[in-house]
PDB file with SEQRES, HELIX, SHEET and CRYST1 records, atoms N, CA, C and O in Angstrom:
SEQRES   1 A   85  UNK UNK UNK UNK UNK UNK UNK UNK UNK UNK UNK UNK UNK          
SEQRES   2 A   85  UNK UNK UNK UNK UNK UNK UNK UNK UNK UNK UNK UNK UNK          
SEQRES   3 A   85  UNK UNK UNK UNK UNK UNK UNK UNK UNK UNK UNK UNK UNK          
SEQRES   4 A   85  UNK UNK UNK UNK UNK UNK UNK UNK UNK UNK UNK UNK UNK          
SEQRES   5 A   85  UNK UNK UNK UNK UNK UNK UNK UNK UNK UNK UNK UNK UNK          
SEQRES   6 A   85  UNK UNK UNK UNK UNK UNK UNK UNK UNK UNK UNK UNK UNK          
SEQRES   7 A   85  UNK UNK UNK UNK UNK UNK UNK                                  
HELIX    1 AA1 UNK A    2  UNK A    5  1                                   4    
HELIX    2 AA2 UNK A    6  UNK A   11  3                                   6    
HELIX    3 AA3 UNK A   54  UNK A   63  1                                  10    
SHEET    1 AA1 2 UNK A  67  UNK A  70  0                                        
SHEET    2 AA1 2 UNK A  82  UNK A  84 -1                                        
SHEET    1 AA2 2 UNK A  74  UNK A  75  0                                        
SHEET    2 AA2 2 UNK A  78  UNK A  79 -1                                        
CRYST1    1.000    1.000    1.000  90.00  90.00  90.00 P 1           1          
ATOM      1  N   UNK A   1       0.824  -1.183   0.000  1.00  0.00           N  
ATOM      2  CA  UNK A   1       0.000   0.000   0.000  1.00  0.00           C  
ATOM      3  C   UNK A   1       0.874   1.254   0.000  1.00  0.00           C  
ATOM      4  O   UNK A   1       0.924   2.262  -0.704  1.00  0.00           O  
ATOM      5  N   UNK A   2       1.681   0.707   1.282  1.00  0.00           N  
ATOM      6  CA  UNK A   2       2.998   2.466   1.079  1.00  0.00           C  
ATOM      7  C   UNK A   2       3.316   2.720  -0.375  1.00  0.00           C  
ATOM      8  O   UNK A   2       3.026   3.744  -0.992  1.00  0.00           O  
ATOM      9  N   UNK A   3       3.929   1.691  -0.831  1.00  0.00           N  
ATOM     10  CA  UNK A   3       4.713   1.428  -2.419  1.00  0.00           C  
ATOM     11  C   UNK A   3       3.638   2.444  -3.259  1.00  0.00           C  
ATOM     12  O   UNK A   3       3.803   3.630  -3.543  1.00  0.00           O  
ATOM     13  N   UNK A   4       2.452   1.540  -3.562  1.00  0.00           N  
ATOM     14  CA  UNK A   4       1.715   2.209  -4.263  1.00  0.00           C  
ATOM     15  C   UNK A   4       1.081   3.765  -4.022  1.00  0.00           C  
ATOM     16  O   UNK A   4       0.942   4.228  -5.154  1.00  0.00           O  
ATOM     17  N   UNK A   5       0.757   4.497  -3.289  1.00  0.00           N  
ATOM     18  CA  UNK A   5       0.874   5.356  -2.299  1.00  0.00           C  
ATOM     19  C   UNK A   5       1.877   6.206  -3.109  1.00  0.00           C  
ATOM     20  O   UNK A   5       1.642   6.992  -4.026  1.00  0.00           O  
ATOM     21  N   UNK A   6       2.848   5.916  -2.643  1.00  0.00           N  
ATOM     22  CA  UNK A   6       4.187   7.111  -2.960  1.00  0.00           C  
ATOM     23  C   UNK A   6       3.608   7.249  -4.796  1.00  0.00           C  
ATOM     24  O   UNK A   6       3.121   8.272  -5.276  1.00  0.00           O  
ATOM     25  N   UNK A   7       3.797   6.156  -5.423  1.00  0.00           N  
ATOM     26  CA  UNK A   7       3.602   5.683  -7.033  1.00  0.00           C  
ATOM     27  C   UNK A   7       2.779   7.145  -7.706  1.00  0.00           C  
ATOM     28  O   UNK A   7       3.077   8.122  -8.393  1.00  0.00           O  
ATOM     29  N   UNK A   8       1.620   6.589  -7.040  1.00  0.00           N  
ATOM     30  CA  UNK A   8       0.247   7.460  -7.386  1.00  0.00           C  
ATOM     31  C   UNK A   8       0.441   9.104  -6.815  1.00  0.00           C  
ATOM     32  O   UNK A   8      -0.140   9.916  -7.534  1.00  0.00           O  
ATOM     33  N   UNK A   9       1.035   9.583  -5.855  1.00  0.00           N  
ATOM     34  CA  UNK A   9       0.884  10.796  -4.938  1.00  0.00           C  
ATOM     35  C   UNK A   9       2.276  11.387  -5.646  1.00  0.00           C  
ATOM     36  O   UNK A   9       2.401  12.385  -6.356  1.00  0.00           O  
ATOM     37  N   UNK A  10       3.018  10.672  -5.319  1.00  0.00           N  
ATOM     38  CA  UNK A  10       4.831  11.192  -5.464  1.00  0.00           C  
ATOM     39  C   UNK A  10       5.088  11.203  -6.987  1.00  0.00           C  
ATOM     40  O   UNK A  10       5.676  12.247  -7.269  1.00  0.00           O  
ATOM     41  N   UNK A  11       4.905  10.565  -7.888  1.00  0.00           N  
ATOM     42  CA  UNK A  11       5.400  10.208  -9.284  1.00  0.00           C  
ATOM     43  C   UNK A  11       4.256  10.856 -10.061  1.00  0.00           C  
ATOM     44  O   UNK A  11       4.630  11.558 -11.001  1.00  0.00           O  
ATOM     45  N   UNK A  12       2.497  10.736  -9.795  1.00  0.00           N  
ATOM     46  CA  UNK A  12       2.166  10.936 -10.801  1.00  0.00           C  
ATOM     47  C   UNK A  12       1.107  12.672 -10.238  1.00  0.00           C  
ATOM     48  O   UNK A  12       0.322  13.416 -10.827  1.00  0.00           O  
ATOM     49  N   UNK A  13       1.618  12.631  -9.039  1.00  0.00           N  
ATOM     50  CA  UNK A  13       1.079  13.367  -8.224  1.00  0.00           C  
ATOM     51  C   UNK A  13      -0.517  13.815  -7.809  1.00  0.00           C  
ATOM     52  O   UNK A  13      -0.874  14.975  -7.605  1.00  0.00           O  
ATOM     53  N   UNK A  14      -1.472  12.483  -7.729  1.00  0.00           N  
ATOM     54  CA  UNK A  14      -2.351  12.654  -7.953  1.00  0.00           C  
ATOM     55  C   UNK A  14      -2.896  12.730  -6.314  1.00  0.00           C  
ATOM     56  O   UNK A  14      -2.160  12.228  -5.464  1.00  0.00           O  
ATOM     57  N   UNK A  15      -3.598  13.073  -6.082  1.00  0.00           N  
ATOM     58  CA  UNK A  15      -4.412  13.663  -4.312  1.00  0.00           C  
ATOM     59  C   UNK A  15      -5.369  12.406  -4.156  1.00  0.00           C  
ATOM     60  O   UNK A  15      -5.790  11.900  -5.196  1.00  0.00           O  
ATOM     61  N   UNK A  16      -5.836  11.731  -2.632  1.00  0.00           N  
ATOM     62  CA  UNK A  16      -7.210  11.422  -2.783  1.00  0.00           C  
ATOM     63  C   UNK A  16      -7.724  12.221  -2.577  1.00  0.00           C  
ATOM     64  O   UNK A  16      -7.425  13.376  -2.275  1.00  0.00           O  
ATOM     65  N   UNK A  17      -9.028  11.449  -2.782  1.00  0.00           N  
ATOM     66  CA  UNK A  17     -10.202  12.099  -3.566  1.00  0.00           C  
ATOM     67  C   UNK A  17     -11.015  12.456  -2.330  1.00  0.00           C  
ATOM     68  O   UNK A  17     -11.912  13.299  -2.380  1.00  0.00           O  
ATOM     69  N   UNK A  18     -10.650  11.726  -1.096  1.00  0.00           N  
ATOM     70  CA  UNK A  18     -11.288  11.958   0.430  1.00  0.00           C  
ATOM     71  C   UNK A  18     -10.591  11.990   1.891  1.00  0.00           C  
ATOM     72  O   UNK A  18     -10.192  10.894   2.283  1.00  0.00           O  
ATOM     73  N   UNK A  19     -10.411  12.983   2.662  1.00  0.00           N  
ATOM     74  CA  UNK A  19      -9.067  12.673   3.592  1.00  0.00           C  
ATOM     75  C   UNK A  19      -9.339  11.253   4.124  1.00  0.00           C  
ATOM     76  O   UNK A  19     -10.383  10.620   4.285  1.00  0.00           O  
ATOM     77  N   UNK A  20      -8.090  10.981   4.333  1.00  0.00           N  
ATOM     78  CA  UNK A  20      -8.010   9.765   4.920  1.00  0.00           C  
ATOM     79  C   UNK A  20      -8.387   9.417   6.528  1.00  0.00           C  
ATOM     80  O   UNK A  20      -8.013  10.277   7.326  1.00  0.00           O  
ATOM     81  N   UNK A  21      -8.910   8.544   6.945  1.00  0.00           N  
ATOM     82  CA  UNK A  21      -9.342   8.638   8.270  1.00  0.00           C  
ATOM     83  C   UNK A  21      -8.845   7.527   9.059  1.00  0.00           C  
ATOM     84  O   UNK A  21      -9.385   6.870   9.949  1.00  0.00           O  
ATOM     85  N   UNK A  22      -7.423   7.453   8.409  1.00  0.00           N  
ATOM     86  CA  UNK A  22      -6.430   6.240   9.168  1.00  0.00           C  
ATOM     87  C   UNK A  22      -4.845   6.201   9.038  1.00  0.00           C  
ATOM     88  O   UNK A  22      -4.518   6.153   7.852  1.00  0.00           O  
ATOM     89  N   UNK A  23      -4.016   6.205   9.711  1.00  0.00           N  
ATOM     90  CA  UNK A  23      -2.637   6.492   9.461  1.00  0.00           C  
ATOM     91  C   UNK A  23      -2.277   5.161   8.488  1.00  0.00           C  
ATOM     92  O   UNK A  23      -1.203   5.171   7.886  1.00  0.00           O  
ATOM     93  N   UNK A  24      -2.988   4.271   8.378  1.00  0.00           N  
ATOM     94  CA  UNK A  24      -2.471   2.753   7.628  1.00  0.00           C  
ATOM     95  C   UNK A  24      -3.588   2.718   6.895  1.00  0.00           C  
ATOM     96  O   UNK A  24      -4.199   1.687   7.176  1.00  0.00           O  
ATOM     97  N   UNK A  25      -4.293   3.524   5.875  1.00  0.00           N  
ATOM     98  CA  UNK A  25      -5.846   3.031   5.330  1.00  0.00           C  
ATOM     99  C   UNK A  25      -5.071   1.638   4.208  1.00  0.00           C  
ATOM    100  O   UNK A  25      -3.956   1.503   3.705  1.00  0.00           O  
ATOM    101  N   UNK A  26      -6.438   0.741   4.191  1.00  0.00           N  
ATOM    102  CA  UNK A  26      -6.697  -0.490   3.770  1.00  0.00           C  
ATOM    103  C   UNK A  26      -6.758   0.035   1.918  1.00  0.00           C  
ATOM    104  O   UNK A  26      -6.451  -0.627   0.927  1.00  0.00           O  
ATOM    105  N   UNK A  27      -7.222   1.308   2.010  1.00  0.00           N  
ATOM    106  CA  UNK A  27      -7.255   1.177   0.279  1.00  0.00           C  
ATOM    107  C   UNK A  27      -7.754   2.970   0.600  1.00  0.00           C  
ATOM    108  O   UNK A  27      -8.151   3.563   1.603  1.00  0.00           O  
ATOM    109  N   UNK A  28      -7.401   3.492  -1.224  1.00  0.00           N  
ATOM    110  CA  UNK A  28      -7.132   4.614  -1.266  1.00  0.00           C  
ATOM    111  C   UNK A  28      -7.505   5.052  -2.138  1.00  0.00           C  
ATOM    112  O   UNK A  28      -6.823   4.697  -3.099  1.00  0.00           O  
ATOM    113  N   UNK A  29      -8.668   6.012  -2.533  1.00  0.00           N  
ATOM    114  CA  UNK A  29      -9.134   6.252  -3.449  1.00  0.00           C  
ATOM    115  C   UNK A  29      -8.683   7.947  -4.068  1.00  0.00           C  
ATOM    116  O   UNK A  29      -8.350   8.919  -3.390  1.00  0.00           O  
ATOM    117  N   UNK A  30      -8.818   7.846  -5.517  1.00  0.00           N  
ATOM    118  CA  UNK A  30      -8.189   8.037  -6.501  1.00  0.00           C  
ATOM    119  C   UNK A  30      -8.887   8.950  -7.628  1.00  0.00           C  
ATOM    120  O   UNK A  30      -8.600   8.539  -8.752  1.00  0.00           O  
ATOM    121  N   UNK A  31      -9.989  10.435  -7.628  1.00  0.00           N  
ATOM    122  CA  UNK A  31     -10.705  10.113  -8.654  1.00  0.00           C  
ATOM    123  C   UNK A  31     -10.408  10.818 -10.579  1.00  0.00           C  
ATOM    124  O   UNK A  31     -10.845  11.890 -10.999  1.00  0.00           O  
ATOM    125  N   UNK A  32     -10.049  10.381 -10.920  1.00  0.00           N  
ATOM    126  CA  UNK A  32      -9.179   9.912 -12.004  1.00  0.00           C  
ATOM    127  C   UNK A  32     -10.156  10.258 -13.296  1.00  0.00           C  
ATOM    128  O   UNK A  32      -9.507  10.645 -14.267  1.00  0.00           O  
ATOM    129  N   UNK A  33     -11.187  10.213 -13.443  1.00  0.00           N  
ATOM    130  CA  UNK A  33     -12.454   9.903 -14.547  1.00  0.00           C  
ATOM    131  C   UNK A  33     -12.288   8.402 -14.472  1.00  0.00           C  
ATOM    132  O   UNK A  33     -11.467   7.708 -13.873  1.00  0.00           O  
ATOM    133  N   UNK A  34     -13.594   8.025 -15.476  1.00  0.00           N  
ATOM    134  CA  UNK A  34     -14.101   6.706 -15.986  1.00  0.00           C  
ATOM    135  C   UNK A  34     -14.054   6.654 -17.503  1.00  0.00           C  
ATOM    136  O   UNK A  34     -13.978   7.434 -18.453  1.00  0.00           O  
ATOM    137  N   UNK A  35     -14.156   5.047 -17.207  1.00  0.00           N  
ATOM    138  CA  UNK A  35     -14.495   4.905 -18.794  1.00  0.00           C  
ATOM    139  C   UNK A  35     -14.924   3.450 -18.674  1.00  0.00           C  
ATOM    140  O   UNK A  35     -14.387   2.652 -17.905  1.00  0.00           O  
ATOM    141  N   UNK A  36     -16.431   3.027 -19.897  1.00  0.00           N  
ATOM    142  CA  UNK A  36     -17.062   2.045 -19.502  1.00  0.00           C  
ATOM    143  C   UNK A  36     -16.035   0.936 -20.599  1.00  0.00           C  
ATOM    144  O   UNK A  36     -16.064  -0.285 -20.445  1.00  0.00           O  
ATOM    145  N   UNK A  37     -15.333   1.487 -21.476  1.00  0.00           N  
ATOM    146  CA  UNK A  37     -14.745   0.391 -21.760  1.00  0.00           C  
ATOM    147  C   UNK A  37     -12.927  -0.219 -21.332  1.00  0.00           C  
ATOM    148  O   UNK A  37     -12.113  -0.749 -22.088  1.00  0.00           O  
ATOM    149  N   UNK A  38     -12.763   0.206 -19.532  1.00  0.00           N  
ATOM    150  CA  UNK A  38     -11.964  -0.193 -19.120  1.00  0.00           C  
ATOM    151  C   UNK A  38     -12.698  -0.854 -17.911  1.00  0.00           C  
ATOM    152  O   UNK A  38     -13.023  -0.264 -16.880  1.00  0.00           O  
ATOM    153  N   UNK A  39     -12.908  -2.179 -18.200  1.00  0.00           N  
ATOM    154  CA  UNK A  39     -13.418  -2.985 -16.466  1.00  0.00           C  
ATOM    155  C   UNK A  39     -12.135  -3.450 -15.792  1.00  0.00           C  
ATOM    156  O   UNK A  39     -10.954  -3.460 -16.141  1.00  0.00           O  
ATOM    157  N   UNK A  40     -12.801  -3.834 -14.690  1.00  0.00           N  
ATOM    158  CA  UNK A  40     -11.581  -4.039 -13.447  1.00  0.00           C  
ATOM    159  C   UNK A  40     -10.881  -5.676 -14.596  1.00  0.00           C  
ATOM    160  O   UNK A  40     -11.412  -6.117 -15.615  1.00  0.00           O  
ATOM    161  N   UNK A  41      -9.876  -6.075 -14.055  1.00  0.00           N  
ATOM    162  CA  UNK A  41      -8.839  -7.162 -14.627  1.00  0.00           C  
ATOM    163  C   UNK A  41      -8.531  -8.109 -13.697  1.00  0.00           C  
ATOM    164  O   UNK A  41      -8.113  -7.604 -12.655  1.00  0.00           O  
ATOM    165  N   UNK A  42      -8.593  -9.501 -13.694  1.00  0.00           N  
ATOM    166  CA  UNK A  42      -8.153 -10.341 -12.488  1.00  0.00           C  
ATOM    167  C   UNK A  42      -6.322  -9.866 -12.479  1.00  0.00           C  
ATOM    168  O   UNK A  42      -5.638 -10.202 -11.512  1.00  0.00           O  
ATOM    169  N   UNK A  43      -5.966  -9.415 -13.152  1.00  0.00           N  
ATOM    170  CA  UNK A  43      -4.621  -9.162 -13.324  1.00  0.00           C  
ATOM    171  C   UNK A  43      -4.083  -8.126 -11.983  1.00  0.00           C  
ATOM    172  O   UNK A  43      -3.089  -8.271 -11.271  1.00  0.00           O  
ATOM    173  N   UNK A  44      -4.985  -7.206 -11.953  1.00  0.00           N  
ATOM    174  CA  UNK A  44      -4.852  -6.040 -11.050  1.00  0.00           C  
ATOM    175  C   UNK A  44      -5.283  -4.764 -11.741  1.00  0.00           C  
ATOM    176  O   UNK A  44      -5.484  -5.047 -12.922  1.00  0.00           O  
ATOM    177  N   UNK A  45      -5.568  -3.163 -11.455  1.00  0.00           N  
ATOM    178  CA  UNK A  45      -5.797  -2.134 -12.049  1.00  0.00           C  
ATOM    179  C   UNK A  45      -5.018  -1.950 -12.853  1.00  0.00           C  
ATOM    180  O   UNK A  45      -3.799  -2.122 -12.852  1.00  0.00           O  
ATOM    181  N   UNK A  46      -5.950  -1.447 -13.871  1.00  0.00           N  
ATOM    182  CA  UNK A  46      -4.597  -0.692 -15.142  1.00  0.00           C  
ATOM    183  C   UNK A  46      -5.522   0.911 -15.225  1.00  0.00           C  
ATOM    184  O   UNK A  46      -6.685   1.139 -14.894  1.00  0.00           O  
ATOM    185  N   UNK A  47      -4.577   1.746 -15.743  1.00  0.00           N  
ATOM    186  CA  UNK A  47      -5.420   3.091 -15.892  1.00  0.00           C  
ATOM    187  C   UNK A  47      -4.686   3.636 -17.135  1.00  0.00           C  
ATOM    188  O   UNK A  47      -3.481   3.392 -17.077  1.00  0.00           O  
ATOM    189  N   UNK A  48      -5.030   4.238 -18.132  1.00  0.00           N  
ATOM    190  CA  UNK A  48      -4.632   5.165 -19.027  1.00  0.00           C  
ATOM    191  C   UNK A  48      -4.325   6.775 -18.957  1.00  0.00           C  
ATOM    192  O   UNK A  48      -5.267   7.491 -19.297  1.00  0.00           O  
ATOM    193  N   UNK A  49      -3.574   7.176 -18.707  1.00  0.00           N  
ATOM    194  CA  UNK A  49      -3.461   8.823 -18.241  1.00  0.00           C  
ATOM    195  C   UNK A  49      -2.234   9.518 -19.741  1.00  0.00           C  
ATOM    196  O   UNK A  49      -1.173   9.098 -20.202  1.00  0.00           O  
ATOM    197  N   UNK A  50      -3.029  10.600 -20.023  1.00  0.00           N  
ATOM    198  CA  UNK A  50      -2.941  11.496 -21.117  1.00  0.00           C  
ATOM    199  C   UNK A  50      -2.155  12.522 -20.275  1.00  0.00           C  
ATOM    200  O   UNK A  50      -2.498  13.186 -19.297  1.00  0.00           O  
ATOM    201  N   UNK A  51      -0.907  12.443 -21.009  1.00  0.00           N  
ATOM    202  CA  UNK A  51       0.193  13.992 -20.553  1.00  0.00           C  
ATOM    203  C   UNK A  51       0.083  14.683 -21.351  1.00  0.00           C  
ATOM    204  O   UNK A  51      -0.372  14.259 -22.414  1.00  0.00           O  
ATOM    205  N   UNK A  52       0.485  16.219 -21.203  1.00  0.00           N  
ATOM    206  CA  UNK A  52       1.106  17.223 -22.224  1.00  0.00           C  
ATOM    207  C   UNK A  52       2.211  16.516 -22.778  1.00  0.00           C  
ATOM    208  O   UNK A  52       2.137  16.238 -23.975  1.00  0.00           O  
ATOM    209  N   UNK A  53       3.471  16.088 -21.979  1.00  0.00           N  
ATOM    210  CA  UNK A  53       4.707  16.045 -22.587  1.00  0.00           C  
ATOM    211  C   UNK A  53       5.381  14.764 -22.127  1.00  0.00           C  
ATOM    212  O   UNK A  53       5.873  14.603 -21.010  1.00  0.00           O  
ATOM    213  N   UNK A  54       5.344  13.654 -23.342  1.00  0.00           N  
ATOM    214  CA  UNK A  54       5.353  12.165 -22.980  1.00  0.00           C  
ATOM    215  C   UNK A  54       6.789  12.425 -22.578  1.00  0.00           C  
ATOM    216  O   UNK A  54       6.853  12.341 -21.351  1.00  0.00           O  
ATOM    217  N   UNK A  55       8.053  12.726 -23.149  1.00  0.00           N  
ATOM    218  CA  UNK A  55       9.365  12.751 -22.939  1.00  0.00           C  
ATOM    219  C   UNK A  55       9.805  13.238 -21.570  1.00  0.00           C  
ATOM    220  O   UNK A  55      10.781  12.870 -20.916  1.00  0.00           O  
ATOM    221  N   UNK A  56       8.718  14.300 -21.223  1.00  0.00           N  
ATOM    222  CA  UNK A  56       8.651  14.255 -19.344  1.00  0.00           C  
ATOM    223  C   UNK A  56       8.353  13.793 -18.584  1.00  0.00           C  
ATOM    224  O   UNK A  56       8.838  13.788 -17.453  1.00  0.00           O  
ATOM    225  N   UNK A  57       7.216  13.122 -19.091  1.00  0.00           N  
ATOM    226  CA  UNK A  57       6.635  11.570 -18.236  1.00  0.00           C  
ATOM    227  C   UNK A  57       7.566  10.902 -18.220  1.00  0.00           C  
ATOM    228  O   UNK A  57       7.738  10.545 -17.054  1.00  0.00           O  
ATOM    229  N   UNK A  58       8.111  10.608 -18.689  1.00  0.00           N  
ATOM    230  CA  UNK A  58       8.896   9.224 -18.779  1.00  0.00           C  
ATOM    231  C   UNK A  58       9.836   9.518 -18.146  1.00  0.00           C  
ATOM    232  O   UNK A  58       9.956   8.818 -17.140  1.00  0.00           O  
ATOM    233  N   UNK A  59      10.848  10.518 -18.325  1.00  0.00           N  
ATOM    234  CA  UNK A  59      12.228  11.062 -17.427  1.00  0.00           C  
ATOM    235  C   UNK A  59      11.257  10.710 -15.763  1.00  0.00           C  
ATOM    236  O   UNK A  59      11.379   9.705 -15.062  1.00  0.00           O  
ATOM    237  N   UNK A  60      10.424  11.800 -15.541  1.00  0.00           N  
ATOM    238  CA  UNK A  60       9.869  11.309 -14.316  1.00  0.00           C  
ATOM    239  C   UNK A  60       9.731  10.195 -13.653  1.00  0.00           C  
ATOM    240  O   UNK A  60      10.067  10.053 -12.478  1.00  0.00           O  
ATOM    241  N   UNK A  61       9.235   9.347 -14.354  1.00  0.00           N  
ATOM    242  CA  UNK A  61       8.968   7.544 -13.998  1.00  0.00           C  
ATOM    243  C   UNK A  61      10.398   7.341 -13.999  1.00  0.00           C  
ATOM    244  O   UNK A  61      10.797   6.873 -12.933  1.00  0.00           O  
ATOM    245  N   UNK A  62      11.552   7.607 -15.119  1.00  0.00           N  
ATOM    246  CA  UNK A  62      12.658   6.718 -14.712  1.00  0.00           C  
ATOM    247  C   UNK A  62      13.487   7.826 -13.285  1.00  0.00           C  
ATOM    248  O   UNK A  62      14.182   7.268 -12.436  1.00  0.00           O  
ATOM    249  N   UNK A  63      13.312   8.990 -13.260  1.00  0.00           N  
ATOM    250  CA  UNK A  63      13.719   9.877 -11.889  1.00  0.00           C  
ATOM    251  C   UNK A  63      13.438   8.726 -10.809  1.00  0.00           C  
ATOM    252  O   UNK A  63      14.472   8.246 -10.343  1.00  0.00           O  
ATOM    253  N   UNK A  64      12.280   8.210 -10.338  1.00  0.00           N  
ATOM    254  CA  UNK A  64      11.698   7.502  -9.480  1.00  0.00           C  
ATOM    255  C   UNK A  64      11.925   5.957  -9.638  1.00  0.00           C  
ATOM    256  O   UNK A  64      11.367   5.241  -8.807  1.00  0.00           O  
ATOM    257  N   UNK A  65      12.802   5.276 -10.769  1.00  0.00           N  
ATOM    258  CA  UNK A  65      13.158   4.219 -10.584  1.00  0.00           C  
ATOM    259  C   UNK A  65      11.407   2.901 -10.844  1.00  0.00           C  
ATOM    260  O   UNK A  65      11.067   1.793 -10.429  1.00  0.00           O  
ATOM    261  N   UNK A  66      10.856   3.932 -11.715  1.00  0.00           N  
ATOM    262  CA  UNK A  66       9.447   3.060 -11.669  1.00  0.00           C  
ATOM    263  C   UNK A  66       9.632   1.790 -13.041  1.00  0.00           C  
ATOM    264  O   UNK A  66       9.947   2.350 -14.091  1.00  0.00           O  
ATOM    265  N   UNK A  67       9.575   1.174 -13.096  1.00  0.00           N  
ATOM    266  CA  UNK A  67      10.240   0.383 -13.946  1.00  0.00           C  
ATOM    267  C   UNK A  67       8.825   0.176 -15.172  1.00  0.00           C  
ATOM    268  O   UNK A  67       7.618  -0.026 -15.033  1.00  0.00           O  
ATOM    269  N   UNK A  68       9.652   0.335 -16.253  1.00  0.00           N  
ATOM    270  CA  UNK A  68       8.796   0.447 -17.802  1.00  0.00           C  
ATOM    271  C   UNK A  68       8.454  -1.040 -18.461  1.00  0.00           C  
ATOM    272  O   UNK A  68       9.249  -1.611 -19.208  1.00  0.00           O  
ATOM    273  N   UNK A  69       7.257  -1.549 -18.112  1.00  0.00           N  
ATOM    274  CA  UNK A  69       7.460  -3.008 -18.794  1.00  0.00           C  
ATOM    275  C   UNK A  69       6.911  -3.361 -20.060  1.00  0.00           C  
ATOM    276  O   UNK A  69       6.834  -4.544 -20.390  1.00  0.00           O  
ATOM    277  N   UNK A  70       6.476  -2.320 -20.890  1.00  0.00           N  
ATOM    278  CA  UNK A  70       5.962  -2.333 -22.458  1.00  0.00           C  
ATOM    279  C   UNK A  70       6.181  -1.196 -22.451  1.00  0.00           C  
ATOM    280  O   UNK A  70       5.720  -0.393 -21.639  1.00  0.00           O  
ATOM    281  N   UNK A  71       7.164  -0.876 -23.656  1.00  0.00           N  
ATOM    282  CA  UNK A  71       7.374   0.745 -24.845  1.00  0.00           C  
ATOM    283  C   UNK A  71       8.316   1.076 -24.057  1.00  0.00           C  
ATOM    284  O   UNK A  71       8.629   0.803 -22.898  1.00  0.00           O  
ATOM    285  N   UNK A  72       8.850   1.927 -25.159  1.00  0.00           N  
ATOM    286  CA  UNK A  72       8.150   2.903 -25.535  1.00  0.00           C  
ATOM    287  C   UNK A  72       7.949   2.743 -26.785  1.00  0.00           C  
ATOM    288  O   UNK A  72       8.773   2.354 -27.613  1.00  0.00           O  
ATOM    289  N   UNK A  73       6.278   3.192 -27.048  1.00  0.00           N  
ATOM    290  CA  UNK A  73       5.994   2.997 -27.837  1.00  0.00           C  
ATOM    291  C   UNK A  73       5.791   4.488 -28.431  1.00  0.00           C  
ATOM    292  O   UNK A  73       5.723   5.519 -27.763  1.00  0.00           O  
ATOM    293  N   UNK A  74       5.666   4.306 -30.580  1.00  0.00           N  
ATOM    294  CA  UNK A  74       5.244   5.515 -30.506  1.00  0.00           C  
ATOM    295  C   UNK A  74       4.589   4.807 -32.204  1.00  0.00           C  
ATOM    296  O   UNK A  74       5.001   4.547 -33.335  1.00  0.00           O  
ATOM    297  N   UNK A  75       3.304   4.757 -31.361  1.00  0.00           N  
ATOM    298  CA  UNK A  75       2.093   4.314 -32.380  1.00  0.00           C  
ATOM    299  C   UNK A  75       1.395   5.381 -32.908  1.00  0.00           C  
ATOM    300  O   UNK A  75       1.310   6.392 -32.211  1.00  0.00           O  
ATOM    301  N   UNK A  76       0.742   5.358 -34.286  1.00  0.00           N  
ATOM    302  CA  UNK A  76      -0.049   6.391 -35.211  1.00  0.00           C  
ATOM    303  C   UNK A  76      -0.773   7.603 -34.436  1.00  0.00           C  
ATOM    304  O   UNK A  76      -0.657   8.778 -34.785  1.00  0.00           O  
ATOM    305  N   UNK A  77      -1.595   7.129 -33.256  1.00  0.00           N  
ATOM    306  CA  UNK A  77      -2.462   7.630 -32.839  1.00  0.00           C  
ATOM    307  C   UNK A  77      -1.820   8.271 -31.196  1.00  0.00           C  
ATOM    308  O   UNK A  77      -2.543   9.096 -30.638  1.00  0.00           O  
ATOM    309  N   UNK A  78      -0.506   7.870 -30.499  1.00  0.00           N  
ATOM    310  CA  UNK A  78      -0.273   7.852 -29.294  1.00  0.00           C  
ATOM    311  C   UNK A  78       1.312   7.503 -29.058  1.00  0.00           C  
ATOM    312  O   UNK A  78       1.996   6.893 -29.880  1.00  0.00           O  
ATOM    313  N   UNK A  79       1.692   7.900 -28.035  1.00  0.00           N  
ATOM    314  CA  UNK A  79       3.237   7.486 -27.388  1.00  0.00           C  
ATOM    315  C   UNK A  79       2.583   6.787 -26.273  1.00  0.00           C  
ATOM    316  O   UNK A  79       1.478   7.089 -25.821  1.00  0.00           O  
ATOM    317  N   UNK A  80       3.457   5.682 -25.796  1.00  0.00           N  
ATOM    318  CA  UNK A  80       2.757   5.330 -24.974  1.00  0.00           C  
ATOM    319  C   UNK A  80       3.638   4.641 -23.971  1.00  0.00           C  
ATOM    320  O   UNK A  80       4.745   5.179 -24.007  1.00  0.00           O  
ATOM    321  N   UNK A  81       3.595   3.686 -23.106  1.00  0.00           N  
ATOM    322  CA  UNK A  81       4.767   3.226 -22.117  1.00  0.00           C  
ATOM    323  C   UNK A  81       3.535   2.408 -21.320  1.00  0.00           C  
ATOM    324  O   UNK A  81       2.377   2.816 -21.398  1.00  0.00           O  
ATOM    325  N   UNK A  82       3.812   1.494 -20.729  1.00  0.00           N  
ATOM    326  CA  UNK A  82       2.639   0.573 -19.653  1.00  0.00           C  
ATOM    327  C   UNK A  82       4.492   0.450 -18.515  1.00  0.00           C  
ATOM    328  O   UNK A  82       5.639   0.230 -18.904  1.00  0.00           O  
ATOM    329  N   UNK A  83       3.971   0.698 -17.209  1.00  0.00           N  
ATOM    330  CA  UNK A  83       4.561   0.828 -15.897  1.00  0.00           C  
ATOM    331  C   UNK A  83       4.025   0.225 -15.102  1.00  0.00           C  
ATOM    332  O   UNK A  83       2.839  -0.089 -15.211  1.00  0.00           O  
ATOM    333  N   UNK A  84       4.921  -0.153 -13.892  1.00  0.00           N  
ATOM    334  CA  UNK A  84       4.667  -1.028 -13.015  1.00  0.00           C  
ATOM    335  C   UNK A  84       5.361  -0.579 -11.847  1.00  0.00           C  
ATOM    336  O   UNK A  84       6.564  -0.475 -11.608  1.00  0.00           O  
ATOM    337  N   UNK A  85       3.746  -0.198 -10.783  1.00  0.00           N  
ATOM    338  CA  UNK A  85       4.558   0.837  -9.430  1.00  0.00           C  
ATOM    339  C   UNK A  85       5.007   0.108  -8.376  1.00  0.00           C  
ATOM    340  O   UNK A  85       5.556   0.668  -7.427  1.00  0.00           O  
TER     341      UNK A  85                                                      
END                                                                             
């Protein structure tokens, strides 16, 4: 939970969405938008997030040692990278 925590807050700098009402919370919410054609995965969460500037994303993720396990890609429509926090 710490791990992921830092991932989401520290790297991609995103806030929850509700204060927390525990020094150790069990789970941590996130609110991000939706989309009905991403369902949950027995695999674990995946999320898609749109930058201004992919070449800064990425310096960032490797700043933080977040390790890149598909791409970089740089397909017709998108640059892209899949990470693992």
């Amino acid at each position: 939970m710490a791990r992921a925590r830092k991932f989401y807050e520290s790297v991609l700098g995103l806030k929850p969405n509700a204060p927390l009402k525990s020094e150790n919370p069990h789970w941590v919410e996130y609110d991000i938008g939706s989309s009905p054609q991403w369902l949950p995965s027995q695999d674990g969460p995946s999320v898609a997030l749109e930058v201004e500037d992919f070449d800064t994303a990425v310096a960032t993720l490797r700043q933080h040692n977040v390790p890149i396990i598909i791409g970089l890609l740089e397909l017709p429509s998108c640059h892209m990278a899949a990470v693992r926090p």
